[in-house]
PDB file of N, CA, C and O in Angstrom, chain B, residues numbered from 101:
ATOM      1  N   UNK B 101       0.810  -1.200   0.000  1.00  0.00           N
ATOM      2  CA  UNK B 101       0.000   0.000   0.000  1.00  0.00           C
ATOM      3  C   UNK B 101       0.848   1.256   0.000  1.00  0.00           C
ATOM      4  O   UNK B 101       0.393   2.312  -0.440  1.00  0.00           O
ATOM      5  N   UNK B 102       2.230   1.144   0.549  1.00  0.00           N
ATOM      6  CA  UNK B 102       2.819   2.504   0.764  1.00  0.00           C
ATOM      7  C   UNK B 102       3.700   2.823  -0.329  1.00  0.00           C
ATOM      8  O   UNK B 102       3.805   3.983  -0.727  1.00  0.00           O
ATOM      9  N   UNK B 103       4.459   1.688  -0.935  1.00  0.00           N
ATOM     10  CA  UNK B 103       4.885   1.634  -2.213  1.00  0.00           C
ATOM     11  C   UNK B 103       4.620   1.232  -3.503  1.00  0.00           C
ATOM     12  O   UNK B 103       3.580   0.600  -3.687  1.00  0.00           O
ATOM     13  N   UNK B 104       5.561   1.538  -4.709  1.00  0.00           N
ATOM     14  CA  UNK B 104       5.013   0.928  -6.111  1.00  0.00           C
ATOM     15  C   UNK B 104       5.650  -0.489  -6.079  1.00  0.00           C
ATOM     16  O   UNK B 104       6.738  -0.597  -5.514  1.00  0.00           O
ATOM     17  N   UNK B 105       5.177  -1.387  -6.532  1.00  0.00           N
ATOM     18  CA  UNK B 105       5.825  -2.880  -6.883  1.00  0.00           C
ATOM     19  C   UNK B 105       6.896  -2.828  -7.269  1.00  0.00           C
ATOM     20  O   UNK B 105       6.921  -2.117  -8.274  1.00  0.00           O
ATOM     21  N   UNK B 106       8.074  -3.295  -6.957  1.00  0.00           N
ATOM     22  CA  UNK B 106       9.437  -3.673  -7.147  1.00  0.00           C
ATOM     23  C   UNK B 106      10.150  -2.579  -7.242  1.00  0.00           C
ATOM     24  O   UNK B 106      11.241  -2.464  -7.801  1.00  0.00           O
ATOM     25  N   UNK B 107       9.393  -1.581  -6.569  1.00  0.00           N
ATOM     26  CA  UNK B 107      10.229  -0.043  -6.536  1.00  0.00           C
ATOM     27  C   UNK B 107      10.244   0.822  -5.165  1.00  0.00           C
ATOM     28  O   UNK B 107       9.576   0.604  -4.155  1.00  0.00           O
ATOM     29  N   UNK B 108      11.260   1.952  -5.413  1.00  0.00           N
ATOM     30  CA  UNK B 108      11.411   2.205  -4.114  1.00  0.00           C
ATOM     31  C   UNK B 108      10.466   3.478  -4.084  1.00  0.00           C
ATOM     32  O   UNK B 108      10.337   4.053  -3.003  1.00  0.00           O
ATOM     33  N   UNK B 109       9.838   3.926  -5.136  1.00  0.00           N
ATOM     34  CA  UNK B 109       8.546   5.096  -4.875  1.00  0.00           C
ATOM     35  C   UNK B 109       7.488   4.891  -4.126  1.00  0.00           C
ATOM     36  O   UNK B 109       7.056   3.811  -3.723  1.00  0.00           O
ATOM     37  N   UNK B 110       7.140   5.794  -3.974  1.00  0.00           N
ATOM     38  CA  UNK B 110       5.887   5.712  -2.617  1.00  0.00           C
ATOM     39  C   UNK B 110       4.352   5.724  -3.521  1.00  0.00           C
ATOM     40  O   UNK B 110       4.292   6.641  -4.341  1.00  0.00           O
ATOM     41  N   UNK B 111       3.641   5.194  -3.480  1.00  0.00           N
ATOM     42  CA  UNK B 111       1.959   5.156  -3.981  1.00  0.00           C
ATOM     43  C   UNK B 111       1.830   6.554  -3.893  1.00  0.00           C
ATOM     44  O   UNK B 111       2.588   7.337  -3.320  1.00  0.00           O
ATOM     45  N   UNK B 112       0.758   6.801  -4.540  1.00  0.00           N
ATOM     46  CA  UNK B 112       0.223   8.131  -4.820  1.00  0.00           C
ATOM     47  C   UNK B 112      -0.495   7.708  -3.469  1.00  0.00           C
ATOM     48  O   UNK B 112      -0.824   8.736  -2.876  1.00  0.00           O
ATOM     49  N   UNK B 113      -0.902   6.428  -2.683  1.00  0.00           N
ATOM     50  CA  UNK B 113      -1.968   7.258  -1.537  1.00  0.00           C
ATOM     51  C   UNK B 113      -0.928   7.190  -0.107  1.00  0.00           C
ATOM     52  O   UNK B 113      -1.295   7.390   1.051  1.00  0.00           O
ATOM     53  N   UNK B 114       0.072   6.944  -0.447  1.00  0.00           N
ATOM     54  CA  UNK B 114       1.040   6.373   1.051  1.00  0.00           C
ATOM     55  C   UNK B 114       1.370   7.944   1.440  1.00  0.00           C
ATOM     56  O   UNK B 114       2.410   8.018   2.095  1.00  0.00           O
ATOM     57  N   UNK B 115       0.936   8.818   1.272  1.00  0.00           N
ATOM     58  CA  UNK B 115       1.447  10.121   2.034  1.00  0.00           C
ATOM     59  C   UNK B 115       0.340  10.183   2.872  1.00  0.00           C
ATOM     60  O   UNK B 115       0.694  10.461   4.018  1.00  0.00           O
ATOM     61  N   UNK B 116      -1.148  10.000   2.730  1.00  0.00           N
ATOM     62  CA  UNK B 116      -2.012   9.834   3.690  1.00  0.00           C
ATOM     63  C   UNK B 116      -1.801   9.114   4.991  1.00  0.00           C
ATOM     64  O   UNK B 116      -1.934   9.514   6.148  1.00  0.00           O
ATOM     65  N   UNK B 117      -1.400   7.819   4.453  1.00  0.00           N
ATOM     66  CA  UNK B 117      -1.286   7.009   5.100  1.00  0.00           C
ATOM     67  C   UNK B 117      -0.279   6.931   6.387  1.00  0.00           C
ATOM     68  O   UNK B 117      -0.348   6.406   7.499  1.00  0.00           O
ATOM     69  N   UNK B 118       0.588   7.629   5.760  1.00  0.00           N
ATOM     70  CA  UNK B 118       2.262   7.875   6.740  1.00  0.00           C
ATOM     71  C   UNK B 118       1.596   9.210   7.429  1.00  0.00           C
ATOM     72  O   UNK B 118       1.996   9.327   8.587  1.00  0.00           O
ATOM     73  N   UNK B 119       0.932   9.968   7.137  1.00  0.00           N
ATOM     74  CA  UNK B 119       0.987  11.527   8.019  1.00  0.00           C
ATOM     75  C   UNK B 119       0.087  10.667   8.881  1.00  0.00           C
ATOM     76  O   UNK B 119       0.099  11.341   9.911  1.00  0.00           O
ATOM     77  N   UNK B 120      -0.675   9.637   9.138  1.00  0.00           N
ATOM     78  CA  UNK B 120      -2.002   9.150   9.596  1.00  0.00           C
ATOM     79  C   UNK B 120      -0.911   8.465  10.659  1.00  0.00           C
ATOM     80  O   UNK B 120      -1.137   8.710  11.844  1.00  0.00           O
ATOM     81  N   UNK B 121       0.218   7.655  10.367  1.00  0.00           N
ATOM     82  CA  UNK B 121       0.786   6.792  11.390  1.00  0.00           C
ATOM     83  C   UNK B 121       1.813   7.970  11.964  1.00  0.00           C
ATOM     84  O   UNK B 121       2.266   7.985  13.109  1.00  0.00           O
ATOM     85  N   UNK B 122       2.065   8.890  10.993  1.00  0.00           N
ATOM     86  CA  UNK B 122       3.382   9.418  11.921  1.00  0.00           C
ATOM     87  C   UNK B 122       2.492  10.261  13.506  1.00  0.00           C
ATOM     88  O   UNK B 122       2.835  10.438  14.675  1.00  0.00           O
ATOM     89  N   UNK B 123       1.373  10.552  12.770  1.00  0.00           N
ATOM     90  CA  UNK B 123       0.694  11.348  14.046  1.00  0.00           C
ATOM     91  C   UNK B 123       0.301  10.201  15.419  1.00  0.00           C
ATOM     92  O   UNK B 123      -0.040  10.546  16.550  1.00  0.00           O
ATOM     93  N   UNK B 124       0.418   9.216  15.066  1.00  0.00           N
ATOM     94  CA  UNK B 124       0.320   8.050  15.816  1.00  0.00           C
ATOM     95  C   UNK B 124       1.529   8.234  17.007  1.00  0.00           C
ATOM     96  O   UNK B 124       1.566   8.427  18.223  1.00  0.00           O
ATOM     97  N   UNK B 125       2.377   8.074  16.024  1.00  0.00           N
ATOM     98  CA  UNK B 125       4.047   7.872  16.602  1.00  0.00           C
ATOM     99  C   UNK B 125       4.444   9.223  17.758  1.00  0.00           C
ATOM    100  O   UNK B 125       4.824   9.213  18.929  1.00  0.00           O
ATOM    101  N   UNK B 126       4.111  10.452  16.668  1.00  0.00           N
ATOM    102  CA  UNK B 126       4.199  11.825  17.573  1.00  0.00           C
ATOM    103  C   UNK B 126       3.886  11.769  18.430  1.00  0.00           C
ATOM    104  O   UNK B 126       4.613  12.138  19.352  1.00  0.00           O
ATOM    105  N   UNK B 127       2.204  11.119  18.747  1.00  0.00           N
ATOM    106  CA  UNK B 127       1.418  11.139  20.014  1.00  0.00           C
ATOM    107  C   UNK B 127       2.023  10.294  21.124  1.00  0.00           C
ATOM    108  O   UNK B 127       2.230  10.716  22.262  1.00  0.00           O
ATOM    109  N   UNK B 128       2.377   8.648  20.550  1.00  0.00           N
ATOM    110  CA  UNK B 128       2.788   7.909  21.385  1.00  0.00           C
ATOM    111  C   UNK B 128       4.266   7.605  21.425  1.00  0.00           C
ATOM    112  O   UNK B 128       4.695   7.056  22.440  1.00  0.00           O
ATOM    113  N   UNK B 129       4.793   7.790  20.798  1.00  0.00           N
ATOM    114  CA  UNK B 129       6.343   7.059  20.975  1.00  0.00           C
ATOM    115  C   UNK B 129       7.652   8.147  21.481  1.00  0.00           C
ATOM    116  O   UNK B 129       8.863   7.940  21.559  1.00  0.00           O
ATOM    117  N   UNK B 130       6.864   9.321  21.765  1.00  0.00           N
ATOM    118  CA  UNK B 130       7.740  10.344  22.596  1.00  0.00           C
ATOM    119  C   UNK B 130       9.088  10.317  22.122  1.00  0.00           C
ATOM    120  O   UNK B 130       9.258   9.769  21.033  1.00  0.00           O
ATOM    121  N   UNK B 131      10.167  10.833  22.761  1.00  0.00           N
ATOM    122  CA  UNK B 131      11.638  10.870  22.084  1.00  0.00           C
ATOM    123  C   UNK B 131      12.018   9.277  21.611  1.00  0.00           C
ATOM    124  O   UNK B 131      13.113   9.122  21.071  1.00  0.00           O
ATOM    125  N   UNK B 132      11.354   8.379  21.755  1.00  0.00           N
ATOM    126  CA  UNK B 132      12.369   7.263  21.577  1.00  0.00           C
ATOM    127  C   UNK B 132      12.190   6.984  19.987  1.00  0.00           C
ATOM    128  O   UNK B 132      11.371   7.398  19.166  1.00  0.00           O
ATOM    129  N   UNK B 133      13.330   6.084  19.897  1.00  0.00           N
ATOM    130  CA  UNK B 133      13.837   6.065  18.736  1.00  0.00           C
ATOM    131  C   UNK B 133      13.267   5.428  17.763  1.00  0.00           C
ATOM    132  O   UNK B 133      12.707   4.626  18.510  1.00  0.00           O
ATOM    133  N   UNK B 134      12.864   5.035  16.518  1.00  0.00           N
ATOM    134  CA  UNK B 134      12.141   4.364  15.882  1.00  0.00           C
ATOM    135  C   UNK B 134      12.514   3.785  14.745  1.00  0.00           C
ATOM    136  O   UNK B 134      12.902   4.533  13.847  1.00  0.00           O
ATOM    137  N   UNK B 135      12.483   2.093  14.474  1.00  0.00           N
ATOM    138  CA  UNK B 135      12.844   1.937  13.460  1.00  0.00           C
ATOM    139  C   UNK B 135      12.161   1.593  12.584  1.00  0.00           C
ATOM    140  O   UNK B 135      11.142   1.009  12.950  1.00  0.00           O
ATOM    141  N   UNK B 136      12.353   1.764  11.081  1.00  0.00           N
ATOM    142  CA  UNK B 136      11.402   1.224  10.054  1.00  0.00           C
ATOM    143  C   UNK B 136      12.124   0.378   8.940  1.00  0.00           C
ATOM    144  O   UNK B 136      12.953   0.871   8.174  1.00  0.00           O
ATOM    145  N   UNK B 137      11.784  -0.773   8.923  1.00  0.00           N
ATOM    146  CA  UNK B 137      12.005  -1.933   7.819  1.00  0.00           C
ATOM    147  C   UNK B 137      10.517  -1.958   6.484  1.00  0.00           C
ATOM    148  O   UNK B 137       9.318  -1.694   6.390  1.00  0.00           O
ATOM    149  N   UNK B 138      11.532  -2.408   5.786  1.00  0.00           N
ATOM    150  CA  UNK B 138      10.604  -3.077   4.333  1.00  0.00           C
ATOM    151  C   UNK B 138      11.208  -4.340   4.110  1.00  0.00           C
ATOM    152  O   UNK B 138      12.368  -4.716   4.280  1.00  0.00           O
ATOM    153  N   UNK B 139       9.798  -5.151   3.534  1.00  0.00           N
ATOM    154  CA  UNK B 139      10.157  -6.326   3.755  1.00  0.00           C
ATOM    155  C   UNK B 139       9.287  -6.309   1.612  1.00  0.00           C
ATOM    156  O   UNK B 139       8.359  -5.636   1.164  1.00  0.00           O
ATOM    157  N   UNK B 140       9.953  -7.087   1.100  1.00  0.00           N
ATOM    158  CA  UNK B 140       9.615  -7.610  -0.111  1.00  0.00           C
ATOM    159  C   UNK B 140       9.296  -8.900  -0.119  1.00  0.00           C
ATOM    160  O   UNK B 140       9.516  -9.679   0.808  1.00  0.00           O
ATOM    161  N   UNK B 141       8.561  -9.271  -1.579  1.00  0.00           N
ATOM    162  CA  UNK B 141       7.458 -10.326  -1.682  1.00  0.00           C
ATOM    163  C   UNK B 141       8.413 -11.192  -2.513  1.00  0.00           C
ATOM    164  O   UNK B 141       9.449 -10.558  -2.711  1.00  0.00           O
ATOM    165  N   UNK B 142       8.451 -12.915  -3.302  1.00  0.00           N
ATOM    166  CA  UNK B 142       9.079 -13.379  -4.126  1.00  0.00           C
ATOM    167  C   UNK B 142       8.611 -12.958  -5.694  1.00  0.00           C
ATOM    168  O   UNK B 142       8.974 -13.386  -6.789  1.00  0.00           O
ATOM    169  N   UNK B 143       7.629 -11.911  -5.292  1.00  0.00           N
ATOM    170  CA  UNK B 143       7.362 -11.720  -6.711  1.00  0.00           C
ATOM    171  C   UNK B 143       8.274  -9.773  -7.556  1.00  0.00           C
ATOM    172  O   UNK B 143       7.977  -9.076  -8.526  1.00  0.00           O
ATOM    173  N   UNK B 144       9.619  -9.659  -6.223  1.00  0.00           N
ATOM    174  CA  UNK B 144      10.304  -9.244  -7.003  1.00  0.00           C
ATOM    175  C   UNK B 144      11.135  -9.518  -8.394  1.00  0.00           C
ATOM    176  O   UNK B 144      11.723 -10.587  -8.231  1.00  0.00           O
ATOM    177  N   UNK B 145      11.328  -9.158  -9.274  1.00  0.00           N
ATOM    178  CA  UNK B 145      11.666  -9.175 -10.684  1.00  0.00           C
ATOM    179  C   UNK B 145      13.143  -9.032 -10.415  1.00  0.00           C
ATOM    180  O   UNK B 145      13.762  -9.890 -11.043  1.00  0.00           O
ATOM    181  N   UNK B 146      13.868  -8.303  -9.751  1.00  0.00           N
ATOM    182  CA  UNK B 146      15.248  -7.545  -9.638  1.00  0.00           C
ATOM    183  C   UNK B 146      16.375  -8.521  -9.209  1.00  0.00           C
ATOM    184  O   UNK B 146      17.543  -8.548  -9.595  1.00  0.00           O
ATOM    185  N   UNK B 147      15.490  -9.621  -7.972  1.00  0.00           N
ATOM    186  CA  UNK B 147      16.465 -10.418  -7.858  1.00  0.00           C
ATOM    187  C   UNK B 147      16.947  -9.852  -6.368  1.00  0.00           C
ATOM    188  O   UNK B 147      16.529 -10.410  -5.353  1.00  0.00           O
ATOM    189  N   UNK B 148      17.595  -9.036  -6.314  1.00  0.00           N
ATOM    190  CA  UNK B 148      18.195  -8.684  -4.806  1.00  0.00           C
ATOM    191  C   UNK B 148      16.945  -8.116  -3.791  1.00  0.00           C
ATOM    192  O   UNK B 148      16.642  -6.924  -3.831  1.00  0.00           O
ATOM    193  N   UNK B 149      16.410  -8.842  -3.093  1.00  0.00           N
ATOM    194  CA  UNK B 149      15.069  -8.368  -2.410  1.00  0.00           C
ATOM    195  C   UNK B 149      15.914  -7.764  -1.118  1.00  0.00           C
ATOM    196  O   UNK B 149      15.207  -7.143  -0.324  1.00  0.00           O
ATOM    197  N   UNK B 150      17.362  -7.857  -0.780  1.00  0.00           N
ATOM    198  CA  UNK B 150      17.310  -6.982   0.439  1.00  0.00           C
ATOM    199  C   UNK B 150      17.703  -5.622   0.248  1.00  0.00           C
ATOM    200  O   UNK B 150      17.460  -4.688   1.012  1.00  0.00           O
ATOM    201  N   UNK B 151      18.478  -5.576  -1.085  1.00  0.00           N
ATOM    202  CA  UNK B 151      18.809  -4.227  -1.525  1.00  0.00           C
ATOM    203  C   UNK B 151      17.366  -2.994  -1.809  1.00  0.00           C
ATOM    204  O   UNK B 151      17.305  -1.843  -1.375  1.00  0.00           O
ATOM    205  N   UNK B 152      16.125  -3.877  -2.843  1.00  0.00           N
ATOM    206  CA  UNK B 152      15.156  -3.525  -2.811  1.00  0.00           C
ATOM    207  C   UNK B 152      14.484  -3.039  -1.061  1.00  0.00           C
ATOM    208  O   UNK B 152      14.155  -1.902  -0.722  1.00  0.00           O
ATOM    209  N   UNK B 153      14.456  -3.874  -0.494  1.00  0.00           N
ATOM    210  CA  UNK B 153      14.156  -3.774   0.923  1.00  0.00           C
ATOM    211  C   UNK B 153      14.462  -2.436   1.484  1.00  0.00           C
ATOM    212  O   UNK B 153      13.682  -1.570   1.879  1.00  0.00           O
ATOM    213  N   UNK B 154      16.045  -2.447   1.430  1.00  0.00           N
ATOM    214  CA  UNK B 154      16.559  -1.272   2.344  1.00  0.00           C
ATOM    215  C   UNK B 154      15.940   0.081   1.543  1.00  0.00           C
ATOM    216  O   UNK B 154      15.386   0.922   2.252  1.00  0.00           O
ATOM    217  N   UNK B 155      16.024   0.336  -0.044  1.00  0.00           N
ATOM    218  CA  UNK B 155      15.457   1.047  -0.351  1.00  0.00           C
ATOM    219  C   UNK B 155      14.206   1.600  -0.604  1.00  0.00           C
ATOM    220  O   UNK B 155      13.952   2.485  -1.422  1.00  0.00           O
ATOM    221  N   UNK B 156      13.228   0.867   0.353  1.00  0.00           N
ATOM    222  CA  UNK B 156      12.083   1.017   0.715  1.00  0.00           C
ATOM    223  C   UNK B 156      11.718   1.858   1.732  1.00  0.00           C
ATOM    224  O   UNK B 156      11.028   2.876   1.787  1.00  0.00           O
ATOM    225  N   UNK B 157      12.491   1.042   2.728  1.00  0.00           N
ATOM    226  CA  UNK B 157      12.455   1.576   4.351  1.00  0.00           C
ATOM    227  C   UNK B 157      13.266   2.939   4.521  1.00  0.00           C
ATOM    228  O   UNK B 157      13.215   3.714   5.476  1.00  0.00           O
ATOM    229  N   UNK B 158      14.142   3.052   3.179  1.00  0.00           N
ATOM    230  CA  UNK B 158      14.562   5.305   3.175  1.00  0.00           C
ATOM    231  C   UNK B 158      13.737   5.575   2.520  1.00  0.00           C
ATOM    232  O   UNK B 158      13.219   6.607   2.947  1.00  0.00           O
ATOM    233  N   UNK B 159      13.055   5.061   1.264  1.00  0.00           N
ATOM    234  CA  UNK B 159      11.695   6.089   0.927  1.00  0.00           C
ATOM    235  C   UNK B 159      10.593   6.560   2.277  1.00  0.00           C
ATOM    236  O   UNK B 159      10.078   7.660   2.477  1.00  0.00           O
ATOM    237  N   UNK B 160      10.496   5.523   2.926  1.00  0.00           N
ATOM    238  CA  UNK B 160       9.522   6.139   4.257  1.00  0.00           C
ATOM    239  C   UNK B 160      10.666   6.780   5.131  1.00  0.00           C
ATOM    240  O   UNK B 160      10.609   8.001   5.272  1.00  0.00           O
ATOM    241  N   UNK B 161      11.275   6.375   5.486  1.00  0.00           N
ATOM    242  CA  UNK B 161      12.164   7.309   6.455  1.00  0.00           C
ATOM    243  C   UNK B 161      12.126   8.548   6.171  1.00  0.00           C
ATOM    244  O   UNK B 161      11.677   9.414   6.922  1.00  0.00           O
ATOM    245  N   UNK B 162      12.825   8.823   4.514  1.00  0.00           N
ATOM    246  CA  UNK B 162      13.044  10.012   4.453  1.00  0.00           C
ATOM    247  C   UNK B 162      11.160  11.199   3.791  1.00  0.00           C
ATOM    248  O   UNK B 162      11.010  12.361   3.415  1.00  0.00           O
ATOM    249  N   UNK B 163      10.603  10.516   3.908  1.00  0.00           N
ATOM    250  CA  UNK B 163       8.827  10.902   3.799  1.00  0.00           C
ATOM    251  C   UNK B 163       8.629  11.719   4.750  1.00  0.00           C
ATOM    252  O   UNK B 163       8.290  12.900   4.671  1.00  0.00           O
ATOM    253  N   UNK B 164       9.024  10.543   6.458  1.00  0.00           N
ATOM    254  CA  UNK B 164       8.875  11.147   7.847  1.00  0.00           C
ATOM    255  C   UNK B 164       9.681  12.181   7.717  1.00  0.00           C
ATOM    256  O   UNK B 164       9.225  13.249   7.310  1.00  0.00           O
ATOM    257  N   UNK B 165      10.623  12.082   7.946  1.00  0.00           N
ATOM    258  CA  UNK B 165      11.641  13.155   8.292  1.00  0.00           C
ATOM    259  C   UNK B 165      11.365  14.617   7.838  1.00  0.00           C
ATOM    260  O   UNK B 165      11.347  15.666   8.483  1.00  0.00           O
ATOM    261  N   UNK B 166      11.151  14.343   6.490  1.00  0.00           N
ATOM    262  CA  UNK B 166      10.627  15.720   5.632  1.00  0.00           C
ATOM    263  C   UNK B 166       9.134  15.980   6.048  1.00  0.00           C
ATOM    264  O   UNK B 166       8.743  17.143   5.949  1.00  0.00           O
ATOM    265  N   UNK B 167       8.456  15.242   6.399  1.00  0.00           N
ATOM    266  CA  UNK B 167       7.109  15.962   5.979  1.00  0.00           C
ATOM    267  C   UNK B 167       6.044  16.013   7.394  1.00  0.00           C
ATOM    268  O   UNK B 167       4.911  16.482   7.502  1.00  0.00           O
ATOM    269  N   UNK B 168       6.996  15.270   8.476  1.00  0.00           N
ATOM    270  CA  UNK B 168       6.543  15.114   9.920  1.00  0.00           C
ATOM    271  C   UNK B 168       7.104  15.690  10.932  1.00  0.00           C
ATOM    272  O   UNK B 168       6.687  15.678  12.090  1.00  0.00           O
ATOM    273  N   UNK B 169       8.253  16.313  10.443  1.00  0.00           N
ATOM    274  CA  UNK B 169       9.390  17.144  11.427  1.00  0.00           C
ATOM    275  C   UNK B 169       9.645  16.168  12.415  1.00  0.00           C
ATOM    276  O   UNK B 169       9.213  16.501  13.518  1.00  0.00           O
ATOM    277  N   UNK B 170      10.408  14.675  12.360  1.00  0.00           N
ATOM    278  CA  UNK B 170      10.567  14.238  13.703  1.00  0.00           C
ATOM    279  C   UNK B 170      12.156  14.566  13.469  1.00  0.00           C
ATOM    280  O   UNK B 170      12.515  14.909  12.342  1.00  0.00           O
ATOM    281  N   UNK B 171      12.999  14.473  14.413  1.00  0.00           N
ATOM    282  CA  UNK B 171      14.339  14.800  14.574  1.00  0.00           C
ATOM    283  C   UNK B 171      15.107  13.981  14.371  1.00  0.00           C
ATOM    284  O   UNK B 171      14.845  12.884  14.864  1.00  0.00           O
ATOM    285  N   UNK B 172      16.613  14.140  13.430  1.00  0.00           N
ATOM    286  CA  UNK B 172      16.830  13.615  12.325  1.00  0.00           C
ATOM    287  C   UNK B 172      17.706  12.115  13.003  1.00  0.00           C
ATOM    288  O   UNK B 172      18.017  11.201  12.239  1.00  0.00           O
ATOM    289  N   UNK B 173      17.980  12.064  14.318  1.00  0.00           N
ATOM    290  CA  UNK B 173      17.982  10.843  15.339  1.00  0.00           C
ATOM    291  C   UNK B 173      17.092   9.969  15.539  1.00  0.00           C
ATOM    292  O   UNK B 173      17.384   8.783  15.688  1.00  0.00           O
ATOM    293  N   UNK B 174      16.032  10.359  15.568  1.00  0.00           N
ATOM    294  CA  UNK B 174      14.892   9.652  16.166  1.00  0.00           C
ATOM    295  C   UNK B 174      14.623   8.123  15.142  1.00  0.00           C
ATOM    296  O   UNK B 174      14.590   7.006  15.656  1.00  0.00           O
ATOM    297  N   UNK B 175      14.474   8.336  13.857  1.00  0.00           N
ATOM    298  CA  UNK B 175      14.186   7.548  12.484  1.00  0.00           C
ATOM    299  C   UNK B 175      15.546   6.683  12.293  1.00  0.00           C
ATOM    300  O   UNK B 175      16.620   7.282  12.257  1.00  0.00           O
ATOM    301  N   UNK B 176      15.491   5.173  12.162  1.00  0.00           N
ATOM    302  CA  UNK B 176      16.253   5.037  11.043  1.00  0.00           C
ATOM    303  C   UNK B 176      15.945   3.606  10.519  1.00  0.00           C
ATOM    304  O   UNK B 176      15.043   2.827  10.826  1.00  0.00           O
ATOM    305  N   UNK B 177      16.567   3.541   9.983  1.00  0.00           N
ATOM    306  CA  UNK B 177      15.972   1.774   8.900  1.00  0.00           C
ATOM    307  C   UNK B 177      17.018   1.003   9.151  1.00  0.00           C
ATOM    308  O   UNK B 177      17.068  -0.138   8.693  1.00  0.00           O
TER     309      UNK B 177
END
């Protein structure tokens, strides 16, 4: 839902979706630190599903960071 298939772009609806959880996070997860993983399906095409992976989990990272103001410690993948 938050990304395109076998890519590291974000869906046209995953900005909803992330301002919807980051306000989650703001509310509850106070200074502590937070991590975010992507996990891929076998129906990647590319072949390297962890490289795909990691470049998933900085498309959302860097979503939060920019568009939720959390502090640039707090996030990482």
């Amino acid at each position: 839902q938050l990304l395109q298939p076998n890519s590291g772009q974000l869906s046209p609806n995953a900005s909803a979706i992330l301002d919807r959880i980051a306000g989650g996070l703001a509310q509850y997860a106070g200074r502590n630190r937070i991590g975010i993983e992507a996990h891929t399906d076998s129906g990647n095409a590319s072949g390297n599903m962890h490289q795909l992976a990691a470049i998933q989990a900085a498309a959302v990272l860097d979503y939060l960071q920019r568009k939720n103001q959390f502090a640039p410690t707090q996030l990482f993948s």
